[in-house]
N, CA, C and O of each residue as an XYZ file, in Angstrom:
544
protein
N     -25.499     11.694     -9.671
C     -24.095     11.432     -9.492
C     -23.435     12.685     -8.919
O     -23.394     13.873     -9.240
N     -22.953     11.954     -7.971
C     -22.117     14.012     -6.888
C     -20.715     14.099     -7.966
O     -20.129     13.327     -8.724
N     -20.616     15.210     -7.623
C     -19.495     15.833     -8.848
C     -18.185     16.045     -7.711
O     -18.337     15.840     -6.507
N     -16.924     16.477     -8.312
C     -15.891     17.158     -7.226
C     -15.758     18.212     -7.415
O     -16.185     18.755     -8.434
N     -15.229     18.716     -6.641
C     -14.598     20.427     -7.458
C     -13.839     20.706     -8.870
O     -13.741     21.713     -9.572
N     -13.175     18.929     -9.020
C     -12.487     19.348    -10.256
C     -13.692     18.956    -11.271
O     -13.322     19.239    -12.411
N     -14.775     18.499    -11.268
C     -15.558     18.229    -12.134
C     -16.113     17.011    -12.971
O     -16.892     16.940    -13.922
N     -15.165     15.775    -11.999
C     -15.141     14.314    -12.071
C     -16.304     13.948    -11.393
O     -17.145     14.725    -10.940
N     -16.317     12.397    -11.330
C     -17.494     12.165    -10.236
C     -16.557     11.501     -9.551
O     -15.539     10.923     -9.932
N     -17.214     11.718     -8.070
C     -16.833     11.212     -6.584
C     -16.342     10.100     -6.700
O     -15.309     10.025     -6.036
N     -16.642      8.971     -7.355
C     -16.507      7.515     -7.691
C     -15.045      7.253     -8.888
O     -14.265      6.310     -9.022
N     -15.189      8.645     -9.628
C     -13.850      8.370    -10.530
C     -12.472      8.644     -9.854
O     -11.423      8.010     -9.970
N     -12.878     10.257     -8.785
C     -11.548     10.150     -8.283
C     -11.387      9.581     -7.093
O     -10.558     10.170     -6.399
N     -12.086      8.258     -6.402
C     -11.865      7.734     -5.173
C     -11.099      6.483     -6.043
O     -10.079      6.099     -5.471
N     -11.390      5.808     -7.261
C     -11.006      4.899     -7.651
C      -9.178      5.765     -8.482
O      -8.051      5.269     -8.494
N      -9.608      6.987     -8.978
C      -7.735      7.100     -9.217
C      -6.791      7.449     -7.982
O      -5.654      7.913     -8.072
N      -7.631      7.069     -6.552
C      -6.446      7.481     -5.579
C      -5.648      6.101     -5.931
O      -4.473      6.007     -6.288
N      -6.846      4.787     -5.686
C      -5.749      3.913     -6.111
C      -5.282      3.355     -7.173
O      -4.637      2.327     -6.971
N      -5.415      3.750     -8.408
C      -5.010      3.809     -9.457
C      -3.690      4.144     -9.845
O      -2.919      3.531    -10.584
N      -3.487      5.664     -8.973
C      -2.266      6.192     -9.069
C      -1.178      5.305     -8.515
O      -0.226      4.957     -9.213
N      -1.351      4.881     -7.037
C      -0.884      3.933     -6.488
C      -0.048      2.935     -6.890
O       1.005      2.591     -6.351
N      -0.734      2.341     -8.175
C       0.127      2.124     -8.749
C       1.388      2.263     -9.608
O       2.169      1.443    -10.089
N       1.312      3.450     -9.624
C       2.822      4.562     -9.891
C       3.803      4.723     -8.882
O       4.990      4.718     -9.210
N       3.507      4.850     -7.837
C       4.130      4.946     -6.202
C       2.582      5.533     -5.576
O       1.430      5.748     -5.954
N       3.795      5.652     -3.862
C       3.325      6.215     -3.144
C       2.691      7.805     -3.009
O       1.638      8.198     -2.507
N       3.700      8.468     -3.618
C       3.852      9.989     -3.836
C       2.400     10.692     -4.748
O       1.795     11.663     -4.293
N       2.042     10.084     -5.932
C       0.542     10.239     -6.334
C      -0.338      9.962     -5.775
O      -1.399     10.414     -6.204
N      -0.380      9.072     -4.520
C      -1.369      8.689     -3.663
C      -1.687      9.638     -2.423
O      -2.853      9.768     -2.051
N      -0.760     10.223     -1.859
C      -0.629     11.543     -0.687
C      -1.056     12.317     -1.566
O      -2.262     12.525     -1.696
N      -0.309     12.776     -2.184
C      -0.713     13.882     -2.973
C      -1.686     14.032     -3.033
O      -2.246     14.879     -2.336
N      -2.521     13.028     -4.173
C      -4.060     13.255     -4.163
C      -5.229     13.256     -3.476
O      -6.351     13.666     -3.774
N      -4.585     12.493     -2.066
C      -5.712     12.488     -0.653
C      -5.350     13.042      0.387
O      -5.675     12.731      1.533
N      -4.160     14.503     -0.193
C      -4.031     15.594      0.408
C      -5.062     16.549      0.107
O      -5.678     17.190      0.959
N      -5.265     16.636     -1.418
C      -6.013     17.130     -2.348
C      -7.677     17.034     -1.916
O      -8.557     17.872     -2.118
N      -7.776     15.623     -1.209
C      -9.352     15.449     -1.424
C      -9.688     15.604     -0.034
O     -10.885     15.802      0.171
N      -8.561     15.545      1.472
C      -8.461     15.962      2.725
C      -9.185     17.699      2.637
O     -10.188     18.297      3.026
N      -8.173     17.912      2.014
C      -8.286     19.463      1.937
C      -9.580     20.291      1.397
O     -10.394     20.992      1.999
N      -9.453     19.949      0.072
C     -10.747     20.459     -0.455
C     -11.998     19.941     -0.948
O     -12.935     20.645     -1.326
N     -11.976     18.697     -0.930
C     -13.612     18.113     -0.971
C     -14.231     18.217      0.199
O     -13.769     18.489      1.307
N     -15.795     17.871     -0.292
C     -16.463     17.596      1.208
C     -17.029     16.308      1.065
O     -17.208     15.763      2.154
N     -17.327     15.728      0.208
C     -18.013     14.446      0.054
C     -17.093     13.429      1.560
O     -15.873     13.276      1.600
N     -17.891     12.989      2.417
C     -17.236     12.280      3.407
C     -17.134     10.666      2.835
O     -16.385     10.153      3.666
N     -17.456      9.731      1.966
C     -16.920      8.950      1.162
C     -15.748      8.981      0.181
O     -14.907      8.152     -0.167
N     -15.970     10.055     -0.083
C     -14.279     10.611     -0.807
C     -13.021     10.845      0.446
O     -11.874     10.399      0.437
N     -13.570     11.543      1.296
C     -12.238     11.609      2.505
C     -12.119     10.307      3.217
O     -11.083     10.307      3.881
N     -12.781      9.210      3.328
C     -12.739      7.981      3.906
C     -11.583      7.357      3.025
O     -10.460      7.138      3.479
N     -11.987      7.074      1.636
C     -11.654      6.685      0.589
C     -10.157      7.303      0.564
O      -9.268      6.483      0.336
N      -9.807      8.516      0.750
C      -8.333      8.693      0.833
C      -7.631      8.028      1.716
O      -6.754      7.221      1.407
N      -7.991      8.338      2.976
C      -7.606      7.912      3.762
C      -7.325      6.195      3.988
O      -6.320      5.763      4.552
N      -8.175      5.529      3.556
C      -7.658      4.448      3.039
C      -7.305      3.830      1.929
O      -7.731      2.754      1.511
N      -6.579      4.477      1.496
C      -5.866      4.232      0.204
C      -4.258      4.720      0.466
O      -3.217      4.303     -0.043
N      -4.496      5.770      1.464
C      -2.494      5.883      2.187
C      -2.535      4.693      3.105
O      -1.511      4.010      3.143
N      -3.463      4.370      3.783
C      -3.296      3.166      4.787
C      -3.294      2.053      4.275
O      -2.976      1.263      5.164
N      -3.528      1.351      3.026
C      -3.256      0.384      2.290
C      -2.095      0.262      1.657
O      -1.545     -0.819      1.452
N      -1.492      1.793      1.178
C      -0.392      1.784      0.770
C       1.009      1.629      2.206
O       2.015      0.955      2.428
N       0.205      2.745      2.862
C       1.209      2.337      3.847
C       1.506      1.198      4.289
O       2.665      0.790      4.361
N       0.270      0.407      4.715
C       0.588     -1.002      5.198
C       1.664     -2.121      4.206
O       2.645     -2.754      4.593
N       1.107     -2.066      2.968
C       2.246     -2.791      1.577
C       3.821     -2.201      2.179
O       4.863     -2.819      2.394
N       3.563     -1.104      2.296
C       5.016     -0.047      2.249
C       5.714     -0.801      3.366
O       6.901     -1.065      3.178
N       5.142     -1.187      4.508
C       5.702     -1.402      5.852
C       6.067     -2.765      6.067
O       6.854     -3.148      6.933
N       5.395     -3.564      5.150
C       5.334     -5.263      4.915
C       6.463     -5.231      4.174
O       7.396     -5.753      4.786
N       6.757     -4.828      3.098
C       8.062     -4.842      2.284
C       9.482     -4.202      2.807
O      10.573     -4.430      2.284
N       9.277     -3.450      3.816
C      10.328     -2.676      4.606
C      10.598     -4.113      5.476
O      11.712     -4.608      5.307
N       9.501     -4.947      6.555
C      10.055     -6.005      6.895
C      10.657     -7.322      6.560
O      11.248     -8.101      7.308
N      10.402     -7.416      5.337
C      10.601     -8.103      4.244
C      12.082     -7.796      3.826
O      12.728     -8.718      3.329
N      12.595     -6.711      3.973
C      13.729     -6.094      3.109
C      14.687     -6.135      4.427
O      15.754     -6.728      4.263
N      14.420     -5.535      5.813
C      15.050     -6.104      7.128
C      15.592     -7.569      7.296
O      16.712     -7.952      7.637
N      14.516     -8.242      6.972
C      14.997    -10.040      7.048
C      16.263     -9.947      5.752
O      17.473     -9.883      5.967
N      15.860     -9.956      4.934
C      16.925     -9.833      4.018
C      18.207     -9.344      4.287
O      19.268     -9.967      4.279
N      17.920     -7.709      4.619
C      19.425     -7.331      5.380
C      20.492     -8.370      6.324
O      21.720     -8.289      6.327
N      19.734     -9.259      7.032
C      20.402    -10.015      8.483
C      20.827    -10.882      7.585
O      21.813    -11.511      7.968
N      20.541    -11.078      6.797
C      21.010    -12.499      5.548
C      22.966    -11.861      5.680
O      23.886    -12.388      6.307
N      22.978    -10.574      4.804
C      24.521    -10.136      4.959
C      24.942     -9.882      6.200
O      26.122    -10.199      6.350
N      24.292     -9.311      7.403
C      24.735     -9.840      8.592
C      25.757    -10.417      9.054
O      26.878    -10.282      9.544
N      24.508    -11.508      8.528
C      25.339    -13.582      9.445
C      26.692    -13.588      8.561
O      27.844    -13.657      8.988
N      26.231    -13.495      7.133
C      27.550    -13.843      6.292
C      28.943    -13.093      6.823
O      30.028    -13.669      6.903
N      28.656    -11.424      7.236
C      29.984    -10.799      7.855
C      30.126    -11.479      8.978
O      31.079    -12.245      8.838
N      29.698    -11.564      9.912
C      29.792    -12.408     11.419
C      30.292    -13.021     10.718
O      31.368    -12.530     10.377
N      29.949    -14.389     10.042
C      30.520    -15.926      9.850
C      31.638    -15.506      9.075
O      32.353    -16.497      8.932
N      32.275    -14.244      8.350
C      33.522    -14.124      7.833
C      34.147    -14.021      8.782
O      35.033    -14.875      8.785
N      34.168    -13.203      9.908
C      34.976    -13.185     10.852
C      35.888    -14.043     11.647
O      36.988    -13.813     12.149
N      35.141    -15.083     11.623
C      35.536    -16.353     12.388
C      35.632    -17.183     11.135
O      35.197    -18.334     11.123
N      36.211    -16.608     10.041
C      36.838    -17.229      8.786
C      35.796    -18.512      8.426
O      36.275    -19.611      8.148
N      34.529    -18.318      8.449
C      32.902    -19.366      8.243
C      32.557    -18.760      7.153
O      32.754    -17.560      6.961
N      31.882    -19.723      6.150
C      31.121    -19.336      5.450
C      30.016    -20.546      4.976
O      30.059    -21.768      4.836
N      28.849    -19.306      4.792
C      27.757    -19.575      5.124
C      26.971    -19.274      3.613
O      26.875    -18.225      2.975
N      26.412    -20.767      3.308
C      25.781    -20.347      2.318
C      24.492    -19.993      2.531
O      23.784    -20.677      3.270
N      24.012    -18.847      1.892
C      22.413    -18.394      1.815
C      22.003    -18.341      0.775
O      21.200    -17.411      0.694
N      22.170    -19.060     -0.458
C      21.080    -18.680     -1.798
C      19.697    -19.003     -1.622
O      18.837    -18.327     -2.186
N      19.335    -20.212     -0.712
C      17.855    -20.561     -0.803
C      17.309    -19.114      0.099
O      16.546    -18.214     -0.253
N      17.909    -19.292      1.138
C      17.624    -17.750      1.917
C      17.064    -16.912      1.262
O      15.857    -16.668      1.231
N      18.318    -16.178      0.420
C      18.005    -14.989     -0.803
C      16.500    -15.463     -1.914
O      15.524    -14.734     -2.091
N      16.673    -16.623     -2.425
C      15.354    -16.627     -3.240
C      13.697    -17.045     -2.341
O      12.597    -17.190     -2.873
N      14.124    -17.177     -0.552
C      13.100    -17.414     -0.150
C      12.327    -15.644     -0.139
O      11.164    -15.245     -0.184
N      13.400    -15.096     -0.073
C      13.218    -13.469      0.359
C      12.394    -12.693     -1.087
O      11.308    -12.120     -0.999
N      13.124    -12.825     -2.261
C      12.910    -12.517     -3.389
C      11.440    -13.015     -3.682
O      10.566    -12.167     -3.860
N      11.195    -14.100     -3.727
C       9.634    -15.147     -3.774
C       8.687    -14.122     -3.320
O       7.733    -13.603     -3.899
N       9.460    -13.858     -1.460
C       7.898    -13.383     -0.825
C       8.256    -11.863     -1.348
O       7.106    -11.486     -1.577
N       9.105    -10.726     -1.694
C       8.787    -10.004     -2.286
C       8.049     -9.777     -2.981
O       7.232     -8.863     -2.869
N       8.168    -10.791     -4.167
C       7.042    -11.234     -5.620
C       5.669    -10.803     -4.671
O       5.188     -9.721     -4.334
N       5.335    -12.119     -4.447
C       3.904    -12.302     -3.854
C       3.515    -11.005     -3.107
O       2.633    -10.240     -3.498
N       3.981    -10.899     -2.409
C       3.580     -9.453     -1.823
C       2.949     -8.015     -3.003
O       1.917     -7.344     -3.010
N       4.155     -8.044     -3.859
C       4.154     -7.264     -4.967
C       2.700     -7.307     -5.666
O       2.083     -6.397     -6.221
N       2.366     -8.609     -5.466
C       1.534     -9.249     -6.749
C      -0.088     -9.105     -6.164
O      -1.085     -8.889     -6.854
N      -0.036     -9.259     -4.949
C      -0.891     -9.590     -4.093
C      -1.663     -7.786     -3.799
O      -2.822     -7.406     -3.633
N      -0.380     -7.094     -3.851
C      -0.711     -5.419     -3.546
C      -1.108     -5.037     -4.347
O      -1.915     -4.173     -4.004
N      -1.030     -5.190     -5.900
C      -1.227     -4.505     -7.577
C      -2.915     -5.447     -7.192
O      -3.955     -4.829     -6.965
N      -2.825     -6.895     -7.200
C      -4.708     -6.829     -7.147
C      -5.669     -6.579     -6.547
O      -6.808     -6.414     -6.985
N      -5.093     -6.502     -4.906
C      -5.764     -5.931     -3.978
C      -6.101     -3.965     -4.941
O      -7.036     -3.347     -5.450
N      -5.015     -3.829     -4.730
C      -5.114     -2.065     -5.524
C      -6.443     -2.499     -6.304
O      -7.585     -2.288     -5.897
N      -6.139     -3.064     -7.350
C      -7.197     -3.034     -8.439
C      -8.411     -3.322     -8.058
O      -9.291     -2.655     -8.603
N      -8.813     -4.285     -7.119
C     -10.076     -4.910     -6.461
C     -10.813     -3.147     -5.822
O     -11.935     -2.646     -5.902
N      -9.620     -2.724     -5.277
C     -10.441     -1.272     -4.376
C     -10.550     -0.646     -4.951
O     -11.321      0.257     -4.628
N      -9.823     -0.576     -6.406
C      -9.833      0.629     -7.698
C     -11.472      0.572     -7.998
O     -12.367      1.327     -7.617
N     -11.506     -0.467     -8.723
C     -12.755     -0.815     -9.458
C     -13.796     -0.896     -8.506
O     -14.873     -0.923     -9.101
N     -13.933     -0.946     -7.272
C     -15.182     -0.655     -6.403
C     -15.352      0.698     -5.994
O     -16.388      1.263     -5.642
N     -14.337      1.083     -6.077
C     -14.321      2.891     -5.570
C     -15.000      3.399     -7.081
O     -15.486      4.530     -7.062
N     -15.043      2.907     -7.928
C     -15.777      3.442     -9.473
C     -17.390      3.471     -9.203
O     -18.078      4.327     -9.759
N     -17.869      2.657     -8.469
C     -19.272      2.636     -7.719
C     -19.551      2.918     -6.424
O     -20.517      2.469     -5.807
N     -18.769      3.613     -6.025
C     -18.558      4.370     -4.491
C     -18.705      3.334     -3.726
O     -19.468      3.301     -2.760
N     -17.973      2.399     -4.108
C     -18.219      1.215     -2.720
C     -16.519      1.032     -2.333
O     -15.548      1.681     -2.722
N     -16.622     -0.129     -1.409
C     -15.434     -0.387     -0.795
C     -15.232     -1.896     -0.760
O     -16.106     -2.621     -1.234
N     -13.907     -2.509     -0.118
C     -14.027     -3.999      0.241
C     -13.591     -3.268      2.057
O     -12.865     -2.323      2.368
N     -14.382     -4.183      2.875
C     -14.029     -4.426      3.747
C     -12.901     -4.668      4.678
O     -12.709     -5.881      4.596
N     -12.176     -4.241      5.394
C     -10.928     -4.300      5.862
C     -11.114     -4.001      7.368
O     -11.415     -2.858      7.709
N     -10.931     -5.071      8.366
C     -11.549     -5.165      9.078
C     -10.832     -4.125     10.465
O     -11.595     -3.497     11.199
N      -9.346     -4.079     10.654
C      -8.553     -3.545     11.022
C      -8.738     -1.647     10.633
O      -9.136     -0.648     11.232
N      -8.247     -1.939      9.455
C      -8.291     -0.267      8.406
C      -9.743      0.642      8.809
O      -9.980      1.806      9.131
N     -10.253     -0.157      8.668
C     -11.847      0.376      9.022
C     -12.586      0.731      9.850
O     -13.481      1.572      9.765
N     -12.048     -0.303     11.294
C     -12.287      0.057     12.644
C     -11.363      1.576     12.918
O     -11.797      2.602     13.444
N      -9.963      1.324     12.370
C      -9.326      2.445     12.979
C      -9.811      3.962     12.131
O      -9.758      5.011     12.773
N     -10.146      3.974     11.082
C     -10.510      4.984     10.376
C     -11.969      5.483     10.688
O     -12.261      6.677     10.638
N     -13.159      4.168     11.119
C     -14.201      4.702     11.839
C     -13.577      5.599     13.234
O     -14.199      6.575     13.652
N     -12.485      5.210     13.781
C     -12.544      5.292     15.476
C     -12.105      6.994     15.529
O     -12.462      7.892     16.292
N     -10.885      6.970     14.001
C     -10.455      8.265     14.880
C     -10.781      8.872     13.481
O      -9.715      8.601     12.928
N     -11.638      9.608     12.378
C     -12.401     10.021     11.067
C     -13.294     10.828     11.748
O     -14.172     11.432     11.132
């Protein structure tokens, strides 16, 4: 079993990059700044690296997610203007829903890559993987 510098095995701290993850974003850089920098195991620097790109991607899905939402108050100022009003509640709980799911969908994905990074493995990601082979 390969060790790290801090004295874990390779497999414990590839699985707490995304572990942390689930705290935020900010424990996740952090720590695959940490394993950029000073490990050498090249499964551990893969492993960071996709674990900000998983996060990032969630991060960027919910930012568009949160855009659609914004245009919701939008329309409603427009349609005040011209003294309209416009109901959006299904709108708002269609928005809220796919928040959920998203939410829900990111915490098991996390966990699915947590618990395989504990056996130095990975799940497949067909996108993430090409680009991290292309430019790694």
């Amino acid at each position: 079993m390969q060790k790290t510098r801090l004295g874990i095995s390779v497999g414990l701290l590839g699985a707490a990059m995304y572990f942390v993850g689930l705290l935020g974003i900010i424990p996740v850089v952090l720590l695959a700044g940490y394993v950029l920098l000073f490990e050498d195991n090249e499964w551990l620097k893969r492993t960071a690296v996709k674990a900000v790109a998983v996060f990032a991607f969630f991060a960027i899905l919910l930012a568009l997610v949160t855009l659609v939402d914004n245009s919701r108050f939008l329309i409603n100022n427009i349609a005040g203007i011209f003294n309209r009003n416009v109901n959006m509640m299904r709108f708002g709980s269609v928005i809220s829903a796919t928040r959920n799911i998203i939410a829900i969908l990111r915490d098991l994905f996390i966990l699915l890559l947590g618990f395989s990074a504990l056996k130095q493995g990975t799940v497949k990601l067909g996108a993430v993987d090409s680009t991290i082979n292309k430019h790694f």
